[in-house]
N, C-alpha and C positions, 0 to 999 in steps of 0.2 A: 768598766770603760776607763780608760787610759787618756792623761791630757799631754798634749806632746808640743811644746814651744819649737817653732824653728825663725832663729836671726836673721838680719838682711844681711848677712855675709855669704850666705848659702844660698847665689846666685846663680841664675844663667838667661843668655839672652837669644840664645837659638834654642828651639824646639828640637829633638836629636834623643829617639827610643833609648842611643848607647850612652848616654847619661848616667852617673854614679844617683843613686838617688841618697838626696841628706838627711832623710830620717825613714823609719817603719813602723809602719802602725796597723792596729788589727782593725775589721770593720767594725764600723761601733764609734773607736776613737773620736776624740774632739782635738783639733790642729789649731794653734794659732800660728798664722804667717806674720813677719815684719817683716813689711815690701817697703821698697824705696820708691821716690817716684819716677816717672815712666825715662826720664834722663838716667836712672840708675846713678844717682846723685850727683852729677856737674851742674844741678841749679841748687840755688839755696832761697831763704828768703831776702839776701841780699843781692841777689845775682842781678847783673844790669844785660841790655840786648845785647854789648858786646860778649861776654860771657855766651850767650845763649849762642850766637853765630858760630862762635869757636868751640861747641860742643863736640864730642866724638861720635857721630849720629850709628857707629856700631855698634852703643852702646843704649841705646833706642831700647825701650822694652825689658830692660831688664825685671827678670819676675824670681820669686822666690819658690825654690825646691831643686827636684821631683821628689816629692815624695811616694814609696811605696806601700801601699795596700795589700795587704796578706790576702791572698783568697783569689785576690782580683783576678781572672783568667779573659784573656780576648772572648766577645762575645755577651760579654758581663753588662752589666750598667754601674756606673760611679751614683750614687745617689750624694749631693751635695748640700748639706743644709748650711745656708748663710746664717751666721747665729749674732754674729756682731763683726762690724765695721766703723774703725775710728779715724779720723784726720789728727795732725798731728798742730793743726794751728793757723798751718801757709799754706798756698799753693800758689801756681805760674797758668797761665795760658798765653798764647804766641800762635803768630801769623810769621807765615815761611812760604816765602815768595816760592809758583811754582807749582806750590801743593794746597789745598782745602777746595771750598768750593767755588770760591771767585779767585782764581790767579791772575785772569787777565785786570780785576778793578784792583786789590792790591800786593802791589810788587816789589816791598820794600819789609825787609823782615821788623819786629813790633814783640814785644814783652809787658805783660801787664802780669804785679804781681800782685798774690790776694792774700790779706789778713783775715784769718779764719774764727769767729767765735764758735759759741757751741751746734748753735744751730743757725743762724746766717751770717754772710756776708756784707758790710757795707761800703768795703774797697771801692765799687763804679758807682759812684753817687752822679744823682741822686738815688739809683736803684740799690732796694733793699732785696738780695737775693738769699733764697731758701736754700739750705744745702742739704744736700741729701745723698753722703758719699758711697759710693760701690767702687767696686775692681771691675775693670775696662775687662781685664784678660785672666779667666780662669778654664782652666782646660788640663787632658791629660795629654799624654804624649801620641802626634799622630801615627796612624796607621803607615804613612812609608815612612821607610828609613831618613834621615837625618844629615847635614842638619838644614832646617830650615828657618826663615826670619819669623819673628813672631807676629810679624801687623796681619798677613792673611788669618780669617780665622776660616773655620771649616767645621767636618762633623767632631770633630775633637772637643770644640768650643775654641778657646783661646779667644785673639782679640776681636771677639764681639759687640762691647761696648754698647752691652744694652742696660740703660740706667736703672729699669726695671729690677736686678739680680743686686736688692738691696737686700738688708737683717731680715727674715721672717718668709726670702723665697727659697725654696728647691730648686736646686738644678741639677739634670738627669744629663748625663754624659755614657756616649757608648766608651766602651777598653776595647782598646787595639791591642795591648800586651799585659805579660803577664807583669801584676804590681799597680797596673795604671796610670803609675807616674804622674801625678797630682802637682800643679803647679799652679800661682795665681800672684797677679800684681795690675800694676798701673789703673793705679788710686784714681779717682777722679771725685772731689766733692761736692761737685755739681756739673751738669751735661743736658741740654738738648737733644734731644729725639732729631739725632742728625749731624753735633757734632761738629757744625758748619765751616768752623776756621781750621780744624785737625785736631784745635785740643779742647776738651773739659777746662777743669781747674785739676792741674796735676798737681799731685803731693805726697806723701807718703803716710804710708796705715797700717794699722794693726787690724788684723782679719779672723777672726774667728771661726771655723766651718766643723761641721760632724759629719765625717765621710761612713759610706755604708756601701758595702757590696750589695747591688740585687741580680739572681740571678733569675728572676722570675720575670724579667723583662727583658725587650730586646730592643733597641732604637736605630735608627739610623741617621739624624742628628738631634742637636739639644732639644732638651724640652724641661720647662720650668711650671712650675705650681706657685703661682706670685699669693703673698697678703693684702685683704682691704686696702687701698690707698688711704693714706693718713696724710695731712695735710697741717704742715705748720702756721699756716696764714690762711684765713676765712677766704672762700672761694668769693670776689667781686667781679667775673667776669676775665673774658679776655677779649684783645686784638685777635681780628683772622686776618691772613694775607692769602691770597686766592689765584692761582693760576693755572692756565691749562698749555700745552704742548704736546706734540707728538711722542714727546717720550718723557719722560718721569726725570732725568737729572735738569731737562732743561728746565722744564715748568719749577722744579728746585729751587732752582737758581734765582727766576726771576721771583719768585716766593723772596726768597734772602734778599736780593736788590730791595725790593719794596720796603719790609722789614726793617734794613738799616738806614732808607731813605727817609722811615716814618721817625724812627728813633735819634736822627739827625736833626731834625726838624721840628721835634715835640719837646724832645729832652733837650737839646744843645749838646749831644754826644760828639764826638770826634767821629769821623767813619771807623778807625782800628777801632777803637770803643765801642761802637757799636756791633762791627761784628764781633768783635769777643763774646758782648752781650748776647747775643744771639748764639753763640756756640754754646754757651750755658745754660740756656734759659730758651730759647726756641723750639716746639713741638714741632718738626714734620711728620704730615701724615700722607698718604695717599687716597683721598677722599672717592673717585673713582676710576676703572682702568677697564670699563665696558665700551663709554661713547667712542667708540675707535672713532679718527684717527687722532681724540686728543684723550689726556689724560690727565686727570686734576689732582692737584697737591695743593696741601693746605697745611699754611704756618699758625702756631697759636704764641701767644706772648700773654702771659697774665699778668691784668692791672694791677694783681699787687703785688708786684716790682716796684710800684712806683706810689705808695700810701698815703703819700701829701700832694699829689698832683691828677691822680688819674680820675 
């Protein structure tokens, strides 16, 4: 087995099969990627909101590779072991008017930037936040031709941005072509189950993965084999925020309203504050989608975010 480094220089920011791919490796191989973060680096740890405003947003997503896969034939499955993922110290999140899941409360773009130790954060004080970084978007090249932006994700995988696809999970990907063209970035070292404002804590990583060809399976989208959840801070409970609606993004919503209301009011958060907070650190789940005509979704917040006050 063969170890194969690829730079953050060996970019791309559209999905597109006709891709040169920047390195080759046999199944088996172990890859480490250095990805930039999800700006493809026009933010830095100094960067201020004007900065952010005047970013190149075509340049959104920039991820590192395609790498090729010997063996790999459409039909295939990529087996993808997460083996290690590192932050580099910083990261940003922002609100962009227009986009996340309240545009109409806030319409004023907003940069909050995070100083990263090894394992948490205390940038939003009072809250001490856990970090726990993964790559947003790991994926092979899709099935139609190219090129396409990378925020959709699909059976490819790509921008999925399930926090879960941390060191010690599997991810199963089908190959649409031949090589699989292997690519993965936009870092996040901590995320919500939801994502709420549009961003994690983006930053830039080093990613470690052991790719395998199986041809003894067949998928038709991801599938992941997660490890025990390990928990850096003793479980003391959480907030639920609870609501129901006709359909699943509105009852969201007012999930998040609540949410930021309570944490406006408890903590003495700013609203941007808040919901950052919340795009970090907020679980949505869908709790149930039988009682037609409404359908409940439930936020979770753990107390210990907040270890001298909750």
């Amino acid at each position: 087995m063969s170890l194969h480094c690829v730079p953050n220089t060996l970019t791309h920011d559209r999905w597109d099969s006709s891709l040169p791919p920047v390195a080759e490796v046999n199944s088996g191989d172990t890859v480490i990627l250095d990805c930039l973060d999800s700006s493809g680096a026009q933010m830095s740890h100094t960067s201020t909101v004007a900065d952010f405003v005047a970013m190149d947003r075509n340049k959104i997503h920039t991820i590192t590779g395609p790498v090729f896969v010997r063996d790999a034939e459409p039909g295939d499955v990529l087996q993808i072991e997460i083996r290690r993922i590192e932050h580099r110290g910083w990261g940003w999140t922002s609100i962009i008017p227009g986009l996340g899941s309240l545009p109409e409360r806030f319409t004023e773009p907003h940069l909050f930037l995070w100083k990263l130790e090894k394992d948490f954060s205390y940038s939003l004080a009072p809250a001490r936040l856990p970090l726990a970084p993964f790559l947003g978007i790991v994926g092979v090249a899709p099935e139609t031709p190219g090129p396409h932006r990378t925020r959709p994700p699909g059976p490819f995988g790509g921008n999925l941005d399930v926090k879960d696809l941390q060191p010690g999970t599997t991810l199963y990907l089908p190959v649409f072509h031949t090589g699989a063209l292997f690519s993965a970035g936009d870092g996040h070292a901590a995320q919500g189950d939801g994502e709420v404002c549009i961003n994690g804590i983006e930053g830039p990583m080093e990613a470690e993965f052991r790719l395998t060809v199986r041809k003894d399976m067949r998928l038709d989208e991801p599938f992941a084999e997660l490890p025990p959840k390990l928990s850096k801070v003793p479980d003391i409970g959480s907030w639920a925020f609870i609501a129901s609606a006709p359909d699943a993004l509105s009852a969201a919503k007012n999930v998040i309203h609540h949410a930021i209301d309570f944490l406006m009011d408890r903590f003495a958060l700013s609203p941007q504050l808040a919901y950052t907070l919340c795009s970090v650190a907020l679980d949505l789940r869908l709790s149930q989608i039988v009682n037609q005509p409404q359908i409940t979704v439930t936020g979770t917040l753990a107390k210990s975010l907040f270890p001298k006050t909750s």
